[in-house]
N, CA, C and O atoms as a DFTB+ gen file, in Angstrom:
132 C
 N C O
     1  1     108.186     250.184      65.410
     2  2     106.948     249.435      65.695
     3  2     105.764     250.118      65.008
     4  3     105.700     251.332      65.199
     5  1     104.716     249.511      64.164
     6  2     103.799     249.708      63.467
     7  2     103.281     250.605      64.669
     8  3     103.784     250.594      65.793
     9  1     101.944     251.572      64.179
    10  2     101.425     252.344      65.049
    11  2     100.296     251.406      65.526
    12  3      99.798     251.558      66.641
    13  1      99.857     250.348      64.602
    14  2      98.664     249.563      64.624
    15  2      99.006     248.536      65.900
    16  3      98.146     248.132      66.683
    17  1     100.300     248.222      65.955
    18  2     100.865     246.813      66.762
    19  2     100.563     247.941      68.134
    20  3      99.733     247.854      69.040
    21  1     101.288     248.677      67.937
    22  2     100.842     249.621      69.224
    23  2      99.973     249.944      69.828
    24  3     100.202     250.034      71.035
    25  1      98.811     250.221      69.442
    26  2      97.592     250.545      69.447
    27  2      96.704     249.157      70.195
    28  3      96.206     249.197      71.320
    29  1      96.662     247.849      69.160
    30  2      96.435     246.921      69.699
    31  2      97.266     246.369      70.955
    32  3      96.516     245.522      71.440
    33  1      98.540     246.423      71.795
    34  2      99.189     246.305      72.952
    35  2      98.616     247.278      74.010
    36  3      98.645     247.136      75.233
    37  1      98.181     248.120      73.413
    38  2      98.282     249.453      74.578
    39  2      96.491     249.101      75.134
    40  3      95.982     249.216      76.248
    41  1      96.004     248.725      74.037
    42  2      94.316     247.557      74.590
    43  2      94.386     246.918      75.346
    44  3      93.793     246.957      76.424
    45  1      95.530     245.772      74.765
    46  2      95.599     244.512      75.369
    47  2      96.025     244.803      76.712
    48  3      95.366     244.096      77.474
    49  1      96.921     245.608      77.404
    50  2      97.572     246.951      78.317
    51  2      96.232     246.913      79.470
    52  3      95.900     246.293      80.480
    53  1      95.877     247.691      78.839
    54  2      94.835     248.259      79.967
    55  2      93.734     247.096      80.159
    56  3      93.336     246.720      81.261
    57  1      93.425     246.729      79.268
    58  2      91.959     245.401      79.459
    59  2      93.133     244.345      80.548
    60  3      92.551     243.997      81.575
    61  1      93.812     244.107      80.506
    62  2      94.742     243.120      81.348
    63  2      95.076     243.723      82.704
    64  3      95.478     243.026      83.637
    65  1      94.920     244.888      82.778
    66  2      94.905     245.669      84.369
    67  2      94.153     245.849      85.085
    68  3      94.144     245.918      86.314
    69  1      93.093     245.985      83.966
    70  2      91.454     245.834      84.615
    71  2      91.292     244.507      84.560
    72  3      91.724     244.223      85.677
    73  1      91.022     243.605      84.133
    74  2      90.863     242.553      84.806
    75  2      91.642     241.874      85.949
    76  3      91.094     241.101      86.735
    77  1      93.125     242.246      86.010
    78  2      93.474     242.200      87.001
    79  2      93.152     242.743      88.314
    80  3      93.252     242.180      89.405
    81  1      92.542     244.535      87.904
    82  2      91.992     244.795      89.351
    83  2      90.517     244.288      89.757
    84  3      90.037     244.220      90.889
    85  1      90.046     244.017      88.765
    86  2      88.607     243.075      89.140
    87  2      88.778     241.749      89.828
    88  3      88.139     241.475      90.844
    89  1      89.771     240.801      89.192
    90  2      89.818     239.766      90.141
    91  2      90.846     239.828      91.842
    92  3      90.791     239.217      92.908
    93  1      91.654     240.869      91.293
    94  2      93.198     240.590      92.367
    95  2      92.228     241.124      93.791
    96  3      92.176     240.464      94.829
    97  1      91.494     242.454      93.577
    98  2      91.093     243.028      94.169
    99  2      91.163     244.547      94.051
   100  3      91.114     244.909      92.876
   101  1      91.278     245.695      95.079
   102  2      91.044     246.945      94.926
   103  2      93.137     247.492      95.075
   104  3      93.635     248.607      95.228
   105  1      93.769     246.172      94.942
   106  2      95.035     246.896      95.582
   107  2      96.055     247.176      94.077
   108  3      97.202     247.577      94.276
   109  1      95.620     246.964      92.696
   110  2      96.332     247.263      91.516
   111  2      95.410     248.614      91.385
   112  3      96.103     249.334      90.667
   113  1      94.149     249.375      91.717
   114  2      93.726     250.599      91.031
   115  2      93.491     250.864      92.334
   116  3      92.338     250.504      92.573
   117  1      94.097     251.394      93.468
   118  2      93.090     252.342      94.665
   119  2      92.229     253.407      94.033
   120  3      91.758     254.148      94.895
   121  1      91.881     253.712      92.832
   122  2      90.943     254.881      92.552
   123  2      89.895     254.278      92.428
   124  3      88.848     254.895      92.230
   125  1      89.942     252.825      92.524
   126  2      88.225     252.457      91.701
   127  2      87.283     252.438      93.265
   128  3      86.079     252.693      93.298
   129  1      88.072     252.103      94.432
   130  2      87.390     251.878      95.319
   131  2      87.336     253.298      96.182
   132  3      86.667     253.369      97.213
């Protein structure tokens, strides 16, 4: 796997977890709350 394809997933990764814990609520990150 390109390092670049990687790089861009591992973004897409985390921006998709955080928005998940912004909408789902505080129960995908207990550290934020």
């Amino acid at each position: 796997m390109p390092r670049r394809l990687l790089l861009i997933f591992g973004v897409f990764l985390i921006g998709a977890v955080a928005l998940a814990a912004c909408v789902g609520g505080d129960d995908t990150i207990p550290a934020t709350s």
